[in-house]
Every structure is written in structure tokens, then in C-alpha cells.
C-alpha positions in Angstrom: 90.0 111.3 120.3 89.9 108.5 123.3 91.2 105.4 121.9 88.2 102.7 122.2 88.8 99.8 124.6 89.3 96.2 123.8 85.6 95.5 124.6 84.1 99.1 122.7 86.4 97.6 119.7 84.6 94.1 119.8 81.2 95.5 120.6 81.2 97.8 117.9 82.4 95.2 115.5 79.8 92.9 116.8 77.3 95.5 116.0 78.1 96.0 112.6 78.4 92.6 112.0 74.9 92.1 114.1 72.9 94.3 111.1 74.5 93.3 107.5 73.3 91.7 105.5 76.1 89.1 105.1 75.2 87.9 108.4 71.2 87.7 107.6 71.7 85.9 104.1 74.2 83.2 106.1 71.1 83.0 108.9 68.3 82.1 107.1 67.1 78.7 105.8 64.7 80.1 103.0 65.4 83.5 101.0 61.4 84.7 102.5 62.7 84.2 106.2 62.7 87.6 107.7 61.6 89.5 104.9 58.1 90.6 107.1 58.0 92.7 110.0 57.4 90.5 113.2 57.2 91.2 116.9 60.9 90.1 117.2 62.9 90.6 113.6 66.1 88.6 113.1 68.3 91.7 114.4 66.3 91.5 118.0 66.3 87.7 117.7 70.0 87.3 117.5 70.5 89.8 120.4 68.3 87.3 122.7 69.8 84.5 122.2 73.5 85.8 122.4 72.3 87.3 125.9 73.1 84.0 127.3 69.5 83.5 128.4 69.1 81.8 132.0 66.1 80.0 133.9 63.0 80.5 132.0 62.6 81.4 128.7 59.1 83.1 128.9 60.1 85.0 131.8 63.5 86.6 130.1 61.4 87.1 126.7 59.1 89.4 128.4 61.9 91.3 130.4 63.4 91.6 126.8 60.4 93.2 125.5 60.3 95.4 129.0 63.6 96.2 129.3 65.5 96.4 126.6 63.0 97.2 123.9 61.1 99.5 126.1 57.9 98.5 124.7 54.5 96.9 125.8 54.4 94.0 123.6 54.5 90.0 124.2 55.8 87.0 122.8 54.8 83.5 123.4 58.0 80.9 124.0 56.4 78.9 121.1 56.4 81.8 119.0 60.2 82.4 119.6 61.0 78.9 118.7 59.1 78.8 115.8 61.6 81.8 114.7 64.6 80.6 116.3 64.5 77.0 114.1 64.4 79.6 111.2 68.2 80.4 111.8 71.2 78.3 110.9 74.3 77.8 113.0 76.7 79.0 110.8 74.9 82.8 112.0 76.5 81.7 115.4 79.7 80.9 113.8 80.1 83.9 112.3 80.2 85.5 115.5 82.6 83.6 117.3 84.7 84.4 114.2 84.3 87.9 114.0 85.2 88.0 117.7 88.8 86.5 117.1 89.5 88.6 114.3 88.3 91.3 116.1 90.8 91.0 119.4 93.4 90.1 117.2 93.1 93.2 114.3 92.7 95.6 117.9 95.6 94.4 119.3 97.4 94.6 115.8 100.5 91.6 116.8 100.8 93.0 120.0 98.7 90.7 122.1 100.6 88.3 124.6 103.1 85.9 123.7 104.9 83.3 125.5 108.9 83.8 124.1 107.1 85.6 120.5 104.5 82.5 120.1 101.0 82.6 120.6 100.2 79.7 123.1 97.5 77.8 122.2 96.0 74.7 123.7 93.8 71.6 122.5 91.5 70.1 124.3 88.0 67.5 123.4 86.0 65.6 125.9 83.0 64.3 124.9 79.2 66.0 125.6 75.9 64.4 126.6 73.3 65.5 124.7 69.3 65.8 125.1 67.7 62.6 124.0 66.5 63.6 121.2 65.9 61.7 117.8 67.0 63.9 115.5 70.3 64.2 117.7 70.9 61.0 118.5 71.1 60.3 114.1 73.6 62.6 113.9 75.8 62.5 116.8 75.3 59.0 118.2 75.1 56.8 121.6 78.2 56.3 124.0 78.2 54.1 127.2 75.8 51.3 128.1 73.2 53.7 128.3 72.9 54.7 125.1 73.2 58.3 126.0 72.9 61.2 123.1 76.5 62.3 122.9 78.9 64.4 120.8 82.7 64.5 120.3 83.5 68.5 121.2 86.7 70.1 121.0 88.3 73.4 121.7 91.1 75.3 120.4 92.0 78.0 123.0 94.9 80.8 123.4 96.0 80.0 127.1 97.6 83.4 127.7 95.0 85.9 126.1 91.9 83.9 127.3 90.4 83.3 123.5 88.6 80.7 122.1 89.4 80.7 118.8 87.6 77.8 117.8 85.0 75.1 119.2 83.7 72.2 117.2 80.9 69.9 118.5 80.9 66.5 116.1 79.1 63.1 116.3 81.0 60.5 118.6 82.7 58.5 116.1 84.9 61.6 115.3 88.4 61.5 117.1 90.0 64.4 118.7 92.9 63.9 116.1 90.7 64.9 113.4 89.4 68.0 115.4 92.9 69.1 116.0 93.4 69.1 112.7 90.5 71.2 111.9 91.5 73.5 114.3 94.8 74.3 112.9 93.1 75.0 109.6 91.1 77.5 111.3 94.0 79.0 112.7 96.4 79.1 109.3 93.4 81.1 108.0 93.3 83.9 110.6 94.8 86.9 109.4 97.0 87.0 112.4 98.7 84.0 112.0 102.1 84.4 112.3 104.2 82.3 115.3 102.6 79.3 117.3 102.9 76.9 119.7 100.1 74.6 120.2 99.6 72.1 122.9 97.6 68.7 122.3 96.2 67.0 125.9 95.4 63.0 125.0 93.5 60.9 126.5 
């Protein structure tokens, strides 16, 4: 049998992960959301907005319903917010997580190494945000113009090209504190073993 490819391995893990019921149950904000049969279901929402949708929504929402699905329905952007604001984060999160684990468990230890250690690198700049009330409570104002902005960070493996993980907090958080959390992330992969991090200041 032809051994699957790094990218048949994720997408097929990415599937299976894409239709349990793990991943519905962390999704939802109520137990009733996604229980009825609606023009997009939670399995056909996810795969929209994981399709890195460009330009405007409306137009991409009806060459999803065209295209992809094959069928002659429609679906108003309101409508597709309405459902999207039904979906927690941590659905999203689950996904970058299952995609580490995923290129990890395929390459089973023998992805690249710089002298046996996995290098990894640190990295946080701060993100401007929409100005948005709800956003601005949680992540706060930076500058003189009292701009919406979050403290992000990034924990990345330089030589295999992963992300393994991304955090987006308010402004008051420093990077020290999100390089900690990333190295708690990364003792809890199953694939930790021997690594080298790097930390960029300033």
C-alpha cells in the first residue's frame, strides 16, 4: 500500500477531527446549538471559515454553496454570522493542536533537528485590533491613540516550518509570561523529547 504523504496524513486527521463529536461539544456555546438541520451545519461551517476566506464574504459564501457543495442554495452574510458567533475559539484551537500532533506522530521523531534538538523560536509583537467595544474591554488601548490592541505571541519550529503555538492576550500581558505558556504547551506534546528554544526581546 502507497505510504500517505505528510499532507494526506494531516488532511485525513483534520477530517476525522472535522466530524466528532469532541470537536462539536468543545464548539458550541449552548448544548441546542447545531442540533437542527440548517442551510450550512457546523461540519460545513467550520470548513468555510478554515478556507481562509478573502475579499467579500457574500461573494465566497455563494461560490461555497456553488462549488464546493454543488448545490443551488443561498445564504445571507448575516445569516452566517449569526451561526459563526455560535462557535467558541477553543474549536479553532483544537485544530491548530491536532495539526502539531499530527506532523509530529507522522514523522514519528524523525522530523529535523538542529545537532538532535528541535529548534524552536519565540517571538510577540503587539496587534492592532478593530475598534471595537467589546475588544477594547478585554484587550486594551496602546499609544496616544488609544488604539484596540493585543499582546500576541508565537512559538514556532524554525527548521520544520510549524507553529506550534500562537496566543493573542490583552496588552498588559508581557511576552515573558507568553513564553512561559508556550513551553507548557510544548512539555505537553507527545513529542517532546530534546529542545532548544530561542527568546527575541525587545
Amino acid at each position: 500500500m502507497k505510504e500517505q504523504t505528510v499532507f494526506e496524513f494531516l488532511t485525513e486527521s483534520s477530517r476525522k477531527l472535522l466530524y466528532s463529536i469532541e470537536l462539536l461539544i468543545c464548539a458550541r456555546r449552548r448544548n441546542e446549538d447545531f442540533t437542527r438541520n440548517r442551510t450550512m451545519p457546523f461540519t460545513d461551517l467550520m470548513l468555510f471559515m478554515i478556507n481562509l476566506v478573502r475579499g467579500s464574504t457574500q461573494v465566497q459564501l455563494n461560490r461555497f454553496f456553488e462549488n464546493i457543495k454543488e448545490v443551488e442554495m443561498k445564504m445571507k452574510q448575516q445569516s452566517f454570522s449569526e451561526a459563526r458567533s455560535k462557535i467558541q475559539w477553543e474549536a479553532c484551537r483544537m485544530f491548530l493542536d491536532n495539526s502539531v500532533e499530527s506532523y509530529y506522530e507522522y514523522h514519528k521523531g524523525n522530523y529535523d533537528t538542529f545537532e538532535g534538538y528541535r529548534l524552536l523560536a519565540v517571538d510577540g509583537s503587539k496587534q492592532q485590533l478593530p475598534s471595537d467595544g467589546v475588544l477594547r474591554e478585554i484587550y486594551g488601548t496602546y499609544g496616544r491613540g488609544d488604539a484596540v490592541t493585543g499582546q500576541g505571541s508565537t512559538l514556532y519550529d524554525v527548521i520544520n516550518n510549524i507553529i506550534i503555538d500562537a496566543r493573542l492576550e490583552p496588552i498588559s500581558t508581557d511576552e515573558r509570561t507568553l513564553a512561559l505558556e508556550h513551553i507548557e504547551i510544548l512539555c505537553s506534546l507527545a513529542s517532546f523529547n530534546r529542545e532548544l528554544i530561542l527568546v527575541r526581546h525587545g
